[in-house]
N, C-alpha and C positions, 0 to 999 in steps of 0.2 A: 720532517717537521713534527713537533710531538704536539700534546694539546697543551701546552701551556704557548706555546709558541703560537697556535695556532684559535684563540679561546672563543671564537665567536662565528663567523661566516655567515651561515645560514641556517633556520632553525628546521630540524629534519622533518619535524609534523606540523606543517601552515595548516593544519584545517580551519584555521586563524578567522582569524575578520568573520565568522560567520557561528550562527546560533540560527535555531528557527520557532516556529510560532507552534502552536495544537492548534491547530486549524485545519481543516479535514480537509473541501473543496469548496468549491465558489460555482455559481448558477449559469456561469457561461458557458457554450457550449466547447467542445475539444475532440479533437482528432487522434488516433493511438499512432500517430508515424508520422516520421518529417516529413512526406510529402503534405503537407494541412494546405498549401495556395498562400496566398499572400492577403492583406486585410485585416480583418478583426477576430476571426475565429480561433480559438486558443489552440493549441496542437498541444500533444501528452508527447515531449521530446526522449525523456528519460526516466525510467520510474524503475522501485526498487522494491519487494514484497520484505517485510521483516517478523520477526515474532521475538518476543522479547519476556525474559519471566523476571520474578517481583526482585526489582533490586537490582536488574543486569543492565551492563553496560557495555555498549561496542564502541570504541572509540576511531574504527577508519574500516566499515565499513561501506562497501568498493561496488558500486555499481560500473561496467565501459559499456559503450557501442560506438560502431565505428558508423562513421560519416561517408554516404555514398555519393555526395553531392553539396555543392557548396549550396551557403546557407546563409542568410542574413537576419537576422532578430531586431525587431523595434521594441518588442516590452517582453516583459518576462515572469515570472509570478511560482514562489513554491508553494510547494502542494504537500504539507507536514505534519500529520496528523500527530496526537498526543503520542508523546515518547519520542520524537524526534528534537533534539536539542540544535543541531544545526546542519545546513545543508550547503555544501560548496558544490559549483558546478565549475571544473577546468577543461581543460584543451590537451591532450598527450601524445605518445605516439602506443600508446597500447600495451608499453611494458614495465611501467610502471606506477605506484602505488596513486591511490587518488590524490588522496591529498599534497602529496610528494608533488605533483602533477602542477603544482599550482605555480611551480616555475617557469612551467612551459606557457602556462597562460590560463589565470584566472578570469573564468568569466561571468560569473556572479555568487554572493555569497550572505544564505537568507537568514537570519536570525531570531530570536522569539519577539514575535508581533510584527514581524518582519509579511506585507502584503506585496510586495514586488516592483518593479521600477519597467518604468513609459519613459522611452530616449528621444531626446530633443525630435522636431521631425527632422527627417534627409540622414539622419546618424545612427546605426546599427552594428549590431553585436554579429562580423564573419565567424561562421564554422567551414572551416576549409573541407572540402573531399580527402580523403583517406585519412586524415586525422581521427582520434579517439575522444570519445565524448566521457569523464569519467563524471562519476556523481558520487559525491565522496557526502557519508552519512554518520554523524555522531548520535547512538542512539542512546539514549538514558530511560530506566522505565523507573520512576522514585515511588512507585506505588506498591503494594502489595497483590496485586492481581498481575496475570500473564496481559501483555499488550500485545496487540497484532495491529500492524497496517502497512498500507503503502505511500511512500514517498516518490515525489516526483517533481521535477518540472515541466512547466507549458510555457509555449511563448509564444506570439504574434509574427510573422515572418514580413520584412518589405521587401519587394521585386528589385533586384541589382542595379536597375539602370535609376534607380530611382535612392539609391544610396551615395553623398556627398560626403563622409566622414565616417571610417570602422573607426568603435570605442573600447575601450579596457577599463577595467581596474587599477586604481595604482592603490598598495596599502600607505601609510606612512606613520608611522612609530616604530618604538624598539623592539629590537627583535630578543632582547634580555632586561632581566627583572630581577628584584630581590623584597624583597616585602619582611620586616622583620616581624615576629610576633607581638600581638600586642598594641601594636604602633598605627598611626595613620600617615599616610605616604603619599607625596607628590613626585610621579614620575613625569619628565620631560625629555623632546623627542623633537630637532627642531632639523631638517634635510633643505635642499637646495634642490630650486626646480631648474632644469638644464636647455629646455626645451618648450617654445610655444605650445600652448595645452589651452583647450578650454574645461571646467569643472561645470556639472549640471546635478550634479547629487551628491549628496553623502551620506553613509552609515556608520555611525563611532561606535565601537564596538571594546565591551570589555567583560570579566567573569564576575564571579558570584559577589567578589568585596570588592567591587567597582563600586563607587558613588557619588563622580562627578567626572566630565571629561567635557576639554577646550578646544576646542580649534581654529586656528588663527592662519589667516593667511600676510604674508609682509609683499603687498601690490607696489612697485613701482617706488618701494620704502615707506610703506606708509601700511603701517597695522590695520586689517581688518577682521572682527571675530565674527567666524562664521558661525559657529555654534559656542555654547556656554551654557552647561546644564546638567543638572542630577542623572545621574544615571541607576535605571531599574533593568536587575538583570532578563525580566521573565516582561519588558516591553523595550523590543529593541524593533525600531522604523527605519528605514531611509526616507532623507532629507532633501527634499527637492529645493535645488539652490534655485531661484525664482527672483532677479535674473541670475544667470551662468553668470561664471567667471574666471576670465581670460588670465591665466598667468602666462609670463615671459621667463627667459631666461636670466637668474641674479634674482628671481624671486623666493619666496621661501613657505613651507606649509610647517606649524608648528602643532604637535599636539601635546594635550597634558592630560596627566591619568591622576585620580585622587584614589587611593582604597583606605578604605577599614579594617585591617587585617586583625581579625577578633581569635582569632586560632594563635594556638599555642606553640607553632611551628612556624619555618619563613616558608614562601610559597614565593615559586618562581615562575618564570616562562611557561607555557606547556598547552596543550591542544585540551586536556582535560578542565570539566569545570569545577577542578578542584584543586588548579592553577589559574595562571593570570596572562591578559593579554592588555595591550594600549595601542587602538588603533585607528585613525579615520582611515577608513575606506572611501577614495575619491573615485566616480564614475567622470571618464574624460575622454574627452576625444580631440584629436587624431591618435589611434591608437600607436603607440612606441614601441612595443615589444618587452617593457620593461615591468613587472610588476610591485617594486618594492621601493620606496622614497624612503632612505634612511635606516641607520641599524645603530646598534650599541642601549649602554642602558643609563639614560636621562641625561643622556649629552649630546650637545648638537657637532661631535666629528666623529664618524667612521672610525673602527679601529684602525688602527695600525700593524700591518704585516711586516716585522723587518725582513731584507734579506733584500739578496739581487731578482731583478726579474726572473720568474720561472719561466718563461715558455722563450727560446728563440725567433727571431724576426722571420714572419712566416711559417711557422713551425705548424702543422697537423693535426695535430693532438692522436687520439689512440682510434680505436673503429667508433667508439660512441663522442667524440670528440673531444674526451677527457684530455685537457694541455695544448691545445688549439690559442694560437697567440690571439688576444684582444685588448683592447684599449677601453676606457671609461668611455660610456655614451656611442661606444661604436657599431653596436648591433652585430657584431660579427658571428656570436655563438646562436643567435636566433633559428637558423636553420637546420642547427644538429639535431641527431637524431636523441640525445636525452641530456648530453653537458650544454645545457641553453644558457648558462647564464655565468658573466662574463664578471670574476671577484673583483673587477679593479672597480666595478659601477658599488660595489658596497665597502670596501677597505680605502687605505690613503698607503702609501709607500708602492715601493715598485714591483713588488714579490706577486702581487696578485694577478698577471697581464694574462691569463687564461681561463679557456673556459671550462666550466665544470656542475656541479650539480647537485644536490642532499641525499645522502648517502645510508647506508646502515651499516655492512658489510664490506669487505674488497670486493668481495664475489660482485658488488654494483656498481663498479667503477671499470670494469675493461682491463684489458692489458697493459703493463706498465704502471698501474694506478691502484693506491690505497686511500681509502676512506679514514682522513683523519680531523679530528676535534675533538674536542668535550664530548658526554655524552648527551644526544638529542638533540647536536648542533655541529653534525660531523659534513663534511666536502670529498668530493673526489681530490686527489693531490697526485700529479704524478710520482714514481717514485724518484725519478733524476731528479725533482725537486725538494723531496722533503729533508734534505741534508744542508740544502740553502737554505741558509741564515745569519743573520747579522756578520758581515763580512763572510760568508762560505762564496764560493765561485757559483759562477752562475753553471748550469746546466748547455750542453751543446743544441742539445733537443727539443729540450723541453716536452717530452712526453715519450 
C-alpha cells in the first residue's frame, strides 16, 4: 500500500494533548520512589534532569522506568519548571519512543498552567508491574540565557482494595490539519462513543494560533456544551466536570478548533509548537484500552482504507504483533507486546482488521512488515498486505 493509498492512520509523534506550565514545585511533601504508601503524601514517580541553551529545543525528550509492582493513582500533579513546554506521562513496554508510547496507554498529559487532576473517589489511574513508565518532555528554552531543571511527576497512590473503576484518557479530535496562510479557521472533529464511560474532566488543548475551542457532548440526542471558550496558549487547565458525565453507547463528543493563522505559511498537524493540535482530552473511567475518539481532518467519518481485509480469521500477526487479526471495539491488540492498536477502531472499510502501531522505519515494525504512510503519520502494514487494494485479493496470512 503506498501513501496515497494509505494518507492518514495514526500520527507518529502524539506528544499531543499536552503542554506544561513554569512552575517549579508546590509545598507538599514528596517521596523519591513508588513505594510513597497510600494517602496524601505526594510521591516523585518519575523525573527527568535537562539543561537547555538560549533558543534550544527538544522535541521527545525520553525519560523510562520500569514498574516493580502494581500501582494505583488517585491524583497526579506535574512538576515543570520554566522551559518545559509540555509533559506526557504513558504506559510501554520499554522499547519504544515516549511519546510513540501513547498508544499503548496514555496516562496523563500536563500543559502550561496546567496544576494536575484529583480522580473521582473509588477511581484510579493502574500502573501494572513490569510495565514501563515513559515521561516524554517537550523542552523549549525561548529565552536567551542557558536553562536548567528538573521535570517530574508526583502522584497520590489509593490502596487496591479500595479501587472501584481504573481510568484513561481518551483524546478526541483530528489527528490532521491544514491551516492556510493568512486565514482564520474552523476545524471540526465529531467521533462516536461505543461504550458506557463516565467523563470527570477535561483539558482542550491546542498551539500557539489556537484561539478558541468547543466541546460538546450529543447525551441521549440532545446537545450539551461542555466547554466554550477562548483559548491562551501559555494558560492551559483541566476542567473538572462537576457533576461527571455519563455517556452511552450512540453518543457522540464533538470538538471544534478556531486558529488565527497570521504566518505566511500553512501549518499542519505536529507535536511542535510551531504546528497545530485540536483536542479535548477526556479523563474517564472505566478504563477501555482505547486512547483516541476520532481521526481525519474536520469531518466527522474516519477515513476510508479501500481494499479487502488484511489480516486472515485468526491470523497472528509477526513477533510484536504486527497483522494480528482485530475487529472495531474488540480489544484484541491490547496485550501485544508494541502493535497495540487495532486500525479498524480508527478507519471505516475492511482493509484495516489488524493490529499495528506508529512507526518510523521498517527496522520498527518486525518481520514481514513495513512502515508505511505520509510522512509523520506512518503504520506498521504487513507486507502480504500492502499490495491489497481496491479489488487486489486478500492476503492468506495476513502477516
Amino acid at each position: 500500500m503506498n501513501a496515497r493509498l494509505f494518507p492518514l492512520a495514526l500520527p507518529l509523534c502524539l506528544s499531543l494533548a499536552c503542554s506544561s506550565k513554569s512552575n517549579d514545585s508546590t509545598s507538599s511533601p514528596s517521596t523519591s520512589g513508588p513505594e510513597g504508601g497510600t494517602g496524601t503524601t505526594w510521591t516523585r514517580l518519575i523525573e527527568g534532569e535537562w539543561t537547555l541553551g538560549p533558543g534550544e529545543e527538544k522535541t521527545r525528550y525520553c525519560v523510562k522506568k520500569e514498574l516493580t509492582e502494581d500501582l494505583y493513582v488517585k491524583a497526579i500533579r506535574p512538576i515543570h519548571p520554566k522551559g518545559t513546554h509540555h509533559t506526557l506521562l504513558t504506559l510501554g513496554d520499554g522499547t519504544i519512543d515516549c511519546t510513540t508510547a501513547v498508544a499503548q496507554g496514555l496516562i496523563y498529559a500536563a500543559g502550561v498552567g496546567s496544576e494536575g487532576l484529583t480522580l473521582p473517589e473509588g477511581v484510579a489511574i493502574k500502573l501494572p508491574k513490569g510495565k514501563f513508565l515513559n515521561l516524554g518532555l517537550h523542552l523549549y528554552n525561548t529565552s536567551e540565557d542557558t536553562l536548567e531543571g528538573t521535570s517530574a511527576m508526583e502522584v497520590q497512590f489509593l490502596a487496591k482494595e479500595d479501587v472501584k473503576f481504573e481510568s484513561e484518557a481518551l483524546l478526541a479530535g483530528p489527528l490532521t490539519l491544514s491551516l492556510p496562510p493568512g486565514k482564520e479557521t474552523t476545524v471540526s472533529n465529531e467521533c462516536d462513543i461505543t461504550d458506557d464511560q463516565t467523563m470527570y474532566a477535561l483539558f482542550p488543548h491546542m498551539h500557539q494560533l489556537g484561539k478558541h475551542l468547543k466541546t460538546t457532548f450529543t447525551v441521549g440526542g440532545v446537545e450539551q456544551v461542555i466547554h466554550d471558550g477562548d483559548y491562551t496558549f501559555n494558560e492551559q487547565f483541566q476542567i473538572p466536570l462537576d457533576p461527571q458525565i455519563a455517556l452511552h453507547p450512540g453518543d457522540k463528543v464533538k470538538t471544534e478548533c478556531t486558529y488565527d493563522n497570521t504566518l505566511d505559511k500553512t501549518v499542519t498537524f505536529g507535536e511542535s509548537s510551531d504546528t497545530e493540535m485540536c483536542f479535548s482530552i477526556l479523563f474517564r473511567y472505566p478504563a477501555l484500552g482505547r486512547g483516541f475518539c476520532g481521526m481525519g481532518s474536520g469531518s466527522t467519518t474516519p477515513p476510508a482504507l479501500p481494499g479487502p481485509a488484511c489480516a486472515a480469521a485468526g491470523a497472528a500477526g509477526n513477533e510484536i504483533g504486527v497483522g494480528k487479526q482485530c475487529s472495531k471495539g474488540g480489544n484484541e491488540c491490547v496485550d501485544n507486546k508494541s502493535a497495540d492498536v487495532c486500525l479498524a477502531d480508527y478507519t471505516t472499510g475492511d482493509f484495516g482488521n489488524f493490529c499495528t502501531f506508529l512507526c518510523q522505519t521498517n527496522a520498527d515494525c518486525g518481520t514481514g512488515a513495513a512502515c508505511q504512510g505520509n510522512a509523520g503519520r506512518a503504520v506498521c502494514i504487513p507486507n502480504a498486505c500492502i499490495a491489497a487494494k481496491d479489488g487486489g485479493a486478500a492476503p492468506s496470512d495476513g502477516g
